[in-house]
ROMINU-596774 format. One record per residue (C-alpha): residue number from 1; x, y, z. Coordinates in steps of 0.25 Angstrom, whole numbers, padded with zeros to 4 digits. Layout:
N
NUM | X | Y | Z;
...
***
This chain:
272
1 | 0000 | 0000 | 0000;
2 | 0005 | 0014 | -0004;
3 | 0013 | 0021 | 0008;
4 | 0014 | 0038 | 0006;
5 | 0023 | 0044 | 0015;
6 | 0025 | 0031 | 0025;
7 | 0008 | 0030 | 0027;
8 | -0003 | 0022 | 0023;
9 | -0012 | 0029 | 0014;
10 | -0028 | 0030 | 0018;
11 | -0034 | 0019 | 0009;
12 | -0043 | 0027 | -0001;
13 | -0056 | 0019 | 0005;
14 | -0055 | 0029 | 0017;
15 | -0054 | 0042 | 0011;
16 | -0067 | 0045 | 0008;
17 | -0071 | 0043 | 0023;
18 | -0058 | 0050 | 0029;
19 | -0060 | 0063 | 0019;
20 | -0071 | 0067 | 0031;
21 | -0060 | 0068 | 0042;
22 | -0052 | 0078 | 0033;
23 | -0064 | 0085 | 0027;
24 | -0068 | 0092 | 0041;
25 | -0083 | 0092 | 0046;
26 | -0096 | 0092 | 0036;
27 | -0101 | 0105 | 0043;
28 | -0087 | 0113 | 0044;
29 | -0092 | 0123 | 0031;
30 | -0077 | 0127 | 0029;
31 | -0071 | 0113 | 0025;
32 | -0083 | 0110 | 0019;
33 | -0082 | 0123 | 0010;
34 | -0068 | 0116 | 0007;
35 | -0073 | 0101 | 0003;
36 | -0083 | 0108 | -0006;
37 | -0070 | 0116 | -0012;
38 | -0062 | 0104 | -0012;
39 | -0074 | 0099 | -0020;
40 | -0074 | 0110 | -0031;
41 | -0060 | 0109 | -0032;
42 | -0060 | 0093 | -0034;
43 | -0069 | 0094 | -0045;
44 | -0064 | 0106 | -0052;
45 | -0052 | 0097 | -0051;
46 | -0058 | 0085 | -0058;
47 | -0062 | 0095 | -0071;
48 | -0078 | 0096 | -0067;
49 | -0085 | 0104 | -0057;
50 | -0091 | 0100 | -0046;
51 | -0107 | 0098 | -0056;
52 | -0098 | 0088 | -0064;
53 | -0085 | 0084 | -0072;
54 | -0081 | 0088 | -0084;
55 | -0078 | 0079 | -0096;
56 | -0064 | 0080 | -0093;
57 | -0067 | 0074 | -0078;
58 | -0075 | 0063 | -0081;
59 | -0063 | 0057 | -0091;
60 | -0056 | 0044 | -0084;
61 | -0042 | 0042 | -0085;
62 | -0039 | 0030 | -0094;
63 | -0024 | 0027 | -0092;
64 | -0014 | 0020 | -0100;
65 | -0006 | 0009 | -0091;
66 | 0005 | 0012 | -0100;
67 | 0005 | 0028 | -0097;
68 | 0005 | 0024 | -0082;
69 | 0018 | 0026 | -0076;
70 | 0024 | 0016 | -0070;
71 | 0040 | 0020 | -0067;
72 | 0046 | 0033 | -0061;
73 | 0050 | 0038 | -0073;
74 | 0038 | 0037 | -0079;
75 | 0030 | 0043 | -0068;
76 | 0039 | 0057 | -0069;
77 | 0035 | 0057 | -0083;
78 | 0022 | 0056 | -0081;
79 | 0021 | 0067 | -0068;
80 | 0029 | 0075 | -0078;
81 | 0018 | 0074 | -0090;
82 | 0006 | 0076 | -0079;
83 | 0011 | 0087 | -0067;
84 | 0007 | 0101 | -0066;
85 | 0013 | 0113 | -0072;
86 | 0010 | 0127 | -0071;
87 | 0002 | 0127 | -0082;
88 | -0006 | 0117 | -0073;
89 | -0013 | 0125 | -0065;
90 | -0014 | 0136 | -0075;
91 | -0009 | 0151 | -0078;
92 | 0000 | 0158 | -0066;
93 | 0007 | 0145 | -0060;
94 | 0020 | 0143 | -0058;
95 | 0031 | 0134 | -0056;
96 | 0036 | 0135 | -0041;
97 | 0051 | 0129 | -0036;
98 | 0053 | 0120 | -0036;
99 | 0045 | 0115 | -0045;
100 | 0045 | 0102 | -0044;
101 | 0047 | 0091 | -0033;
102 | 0058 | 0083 | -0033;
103 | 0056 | 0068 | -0038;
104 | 0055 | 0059 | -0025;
105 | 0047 | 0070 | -0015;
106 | 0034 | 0066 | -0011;
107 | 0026 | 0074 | 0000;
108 | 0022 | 0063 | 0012;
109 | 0015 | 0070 | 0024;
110 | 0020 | 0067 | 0037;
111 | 0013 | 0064 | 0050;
112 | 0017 | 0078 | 0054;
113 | 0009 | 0082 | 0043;
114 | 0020 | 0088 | 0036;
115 | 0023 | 0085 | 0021;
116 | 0037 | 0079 | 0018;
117 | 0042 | 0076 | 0005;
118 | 0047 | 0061 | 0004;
119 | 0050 | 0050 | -0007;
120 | 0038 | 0046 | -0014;
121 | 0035 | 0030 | -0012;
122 | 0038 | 0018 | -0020;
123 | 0024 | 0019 | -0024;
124 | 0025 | 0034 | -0031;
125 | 0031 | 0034 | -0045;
126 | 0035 | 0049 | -0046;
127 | 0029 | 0062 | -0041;
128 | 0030 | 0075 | -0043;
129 | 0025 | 0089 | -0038;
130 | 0028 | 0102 | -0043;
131 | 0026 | 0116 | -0037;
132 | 0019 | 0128 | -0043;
133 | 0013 | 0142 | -0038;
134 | 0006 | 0154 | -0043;
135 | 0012 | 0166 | -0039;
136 | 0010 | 0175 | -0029;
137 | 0004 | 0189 | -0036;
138 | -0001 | 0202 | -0030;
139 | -0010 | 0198 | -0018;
140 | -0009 | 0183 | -0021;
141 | 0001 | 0174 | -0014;
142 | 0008 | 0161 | -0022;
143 | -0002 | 0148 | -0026;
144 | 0007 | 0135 | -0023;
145 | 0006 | 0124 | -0031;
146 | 0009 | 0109 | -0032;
147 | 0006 | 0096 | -0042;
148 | 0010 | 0082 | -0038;
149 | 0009 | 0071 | -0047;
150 | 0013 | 0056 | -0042;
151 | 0011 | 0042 | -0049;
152 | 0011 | 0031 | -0041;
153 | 0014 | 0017 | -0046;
154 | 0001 | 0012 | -0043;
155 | -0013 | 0018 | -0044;
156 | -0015 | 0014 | -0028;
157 | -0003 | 0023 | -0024;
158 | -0008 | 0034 | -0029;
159 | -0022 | 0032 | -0023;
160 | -0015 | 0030 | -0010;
161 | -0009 | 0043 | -0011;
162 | -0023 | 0050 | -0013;
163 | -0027 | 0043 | -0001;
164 | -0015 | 0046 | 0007;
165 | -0018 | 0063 | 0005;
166 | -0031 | 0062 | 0008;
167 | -0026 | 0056 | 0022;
168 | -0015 | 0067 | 0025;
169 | -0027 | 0078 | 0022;
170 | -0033 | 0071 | 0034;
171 | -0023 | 0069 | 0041;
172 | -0014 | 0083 | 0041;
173 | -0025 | 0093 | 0038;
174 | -0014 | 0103 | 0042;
175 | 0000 | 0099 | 0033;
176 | 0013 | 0105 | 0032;
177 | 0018 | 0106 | 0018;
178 | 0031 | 0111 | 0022;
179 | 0038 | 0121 | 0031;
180 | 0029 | 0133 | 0033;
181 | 0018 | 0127 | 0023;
182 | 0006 | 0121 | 0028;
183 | -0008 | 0116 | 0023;
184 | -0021 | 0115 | 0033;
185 | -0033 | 0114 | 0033;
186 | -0034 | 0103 | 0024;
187 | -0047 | 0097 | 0017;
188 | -0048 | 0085 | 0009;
189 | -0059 | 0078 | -0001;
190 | -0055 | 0067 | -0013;
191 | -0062 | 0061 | -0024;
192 | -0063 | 0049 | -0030;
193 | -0062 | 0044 | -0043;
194 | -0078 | 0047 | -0048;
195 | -0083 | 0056 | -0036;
196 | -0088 | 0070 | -0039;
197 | -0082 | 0072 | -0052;
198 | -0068 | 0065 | -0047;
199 | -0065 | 0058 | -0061;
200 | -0052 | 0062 | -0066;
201 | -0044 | 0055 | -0054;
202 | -0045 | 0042 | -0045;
203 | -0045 | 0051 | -0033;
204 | -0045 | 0066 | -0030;
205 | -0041 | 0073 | -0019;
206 | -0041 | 0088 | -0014;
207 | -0036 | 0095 | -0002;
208 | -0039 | 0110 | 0002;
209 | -0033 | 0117 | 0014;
210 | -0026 | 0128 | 0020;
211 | -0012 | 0132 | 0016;
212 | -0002 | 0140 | 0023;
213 | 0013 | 0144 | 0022;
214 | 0024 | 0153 | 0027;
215 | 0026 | 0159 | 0013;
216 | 0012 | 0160 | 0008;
217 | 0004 | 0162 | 0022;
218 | -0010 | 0158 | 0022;
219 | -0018 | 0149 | 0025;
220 | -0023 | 0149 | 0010;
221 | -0029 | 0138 | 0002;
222 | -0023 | 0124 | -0001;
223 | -0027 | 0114 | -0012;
224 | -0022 | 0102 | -0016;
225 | -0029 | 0090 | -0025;
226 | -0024 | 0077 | -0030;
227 | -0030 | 0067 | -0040;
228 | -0026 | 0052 | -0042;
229 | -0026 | 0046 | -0054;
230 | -0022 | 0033 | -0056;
231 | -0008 | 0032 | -0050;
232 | -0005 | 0046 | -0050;
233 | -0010 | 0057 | -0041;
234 | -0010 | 0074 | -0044;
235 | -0010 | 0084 | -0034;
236 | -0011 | 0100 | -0035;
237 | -0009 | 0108 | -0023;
238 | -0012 | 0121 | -0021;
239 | -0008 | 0133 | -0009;
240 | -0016 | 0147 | -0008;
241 | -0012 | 0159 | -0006;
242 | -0015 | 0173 | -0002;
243 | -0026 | 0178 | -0013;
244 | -0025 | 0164 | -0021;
245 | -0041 | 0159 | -0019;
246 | -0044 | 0144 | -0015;
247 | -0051 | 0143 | -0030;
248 | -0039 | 0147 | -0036;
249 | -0030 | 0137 | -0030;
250 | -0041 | 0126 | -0033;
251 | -0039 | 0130 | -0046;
252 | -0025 | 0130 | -0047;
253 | -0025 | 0116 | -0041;
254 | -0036 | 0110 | -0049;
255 | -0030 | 0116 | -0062;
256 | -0017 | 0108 | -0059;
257 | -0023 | 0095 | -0056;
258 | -0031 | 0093 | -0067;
259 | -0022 | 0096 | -0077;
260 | -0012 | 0085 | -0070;
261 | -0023 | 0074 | -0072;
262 | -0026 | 0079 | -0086;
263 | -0011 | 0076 | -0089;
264 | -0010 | 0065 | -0082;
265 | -0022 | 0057 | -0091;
266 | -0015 | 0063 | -0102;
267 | -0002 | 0055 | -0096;
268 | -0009 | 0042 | -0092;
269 | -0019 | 0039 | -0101;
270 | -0024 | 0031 | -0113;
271 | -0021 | 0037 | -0127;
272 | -0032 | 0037 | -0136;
***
């Protein structure tokens, strides 16, 4: 069974009931204002709105076994051809530095709930995560950014994974991302392969929060999403800042996601 960062991963069967512990209380309106968001943002995500998918939502991934990475090499090629660039997330973002991670990081969050950057496991391929930003302008501070794309060897590692982030929003609603950056207030919601207009991926998850830093201030808005599809996973993240809207985050984030699992069809599946 699939180990990430030393610990078992929550089986996927328990997700769905253990979402509640990290959701907050039905009658709290705030969090409740923030699943509905997180909602919006997922479905936005998934290229429908919340009445019903688009054309483009409701295609399925057909892949070609032979397309399916199955060595290191292979995997980075593929990462290459399928992670974010600037142009990703559309007009005004930037590369930040550096740029890109190095070849054997991969972020494991402690029991301290602090994130640590360790070797990925025999079960991950190749990763990769690069770094972008929106610059600060007059009245408005820096948007940072952030894609990750993993293939795992088997389609199972990679829904472990998904399983496993779903368990660190529960348990570390407050995380420290690194010295002098933290996220709070975290709130969680996933959807599975089929549920309300979820039908370009296996399993989606978002997370919205609370950021805060010693460079930027706050607390401002935080996003992140990641999608599985078959053994691979994508994930955008997304840090507010002052004058930068929760919508325009969103946006930002969900911009960047879909356009990496439009290029990853494009990469993986049967030619006509």
């Amino acid at each position: 069974m699939p180990l990430r960062g030393g610990r078992l991963a929550l089986p996927l069967t328990l997700v769905t009931v253990l979402l509640a512990g990290c959701s907050g209380p039905a009658d709290d309106p705030g969090k409740a204002e923030k699943r509905e968001a997180s909602a919006s943002a997922s479905a936005r995500a998934n290229g429908g709105s919340e009445s019903g998918p688009s054309a483009e939502a409701t295609k399925t991934l057909d892949p070609d076994p032979a397309r399916l990475p199955e060595t290191r090499a292979a995997a980075l090629d593929l990462i290459g051809r399928v992670i974010a660039d600037p142009d990703s997330f559309g007009s005004g973002v930037v590369k930040r530095s550096p740029y890109e991670s190095g070849p054997a990081t991969w972020p494991v969050l402690g029991e301290d709930c602090v994130w640590q950057q360790q070797k990925p496991g025999h079960g991950v391929l190749a990763t990769l995560s690069r770094s972008f930003e929106v610059p600060a302008s007059p009245g408005k501070g820096p948007v940072r950014l952030a894609a990750t794309v993993t293939v795992h060897r088997t389609r199972e590692g990679a829904a472990w994974e998904v399983a496993e982030s779903i368990e660190e929003s529960m348990r570390c609603p407050t995380q420290q991302l690194r010295e002098g950056e933290l996220i709070g207030s975290l709130v969680a919601g996933a959807l599975f392969g089929g549920e309300a207009n979820q039908n370009n991926s296996d399993d989606f998850l978002s997370e919205t929060g609370r950021y805060q830093s010693s460079e930027v201030g706050g607390p401002h808005y935080y996003a992140w999403q990641q999608a599985q599809v078959l053994q691979f996973t994508v994930a955008v993240t997304g840090k507010g800042a002052k004058g930068r809207t929760e919508r325009e985050i969103d946006d930002l984030v969900v911009q960047a996601q879909a356009a990496m699992l439009v290029q990853l069809g494009s990469a993986v599946e049967k030619q006509s």
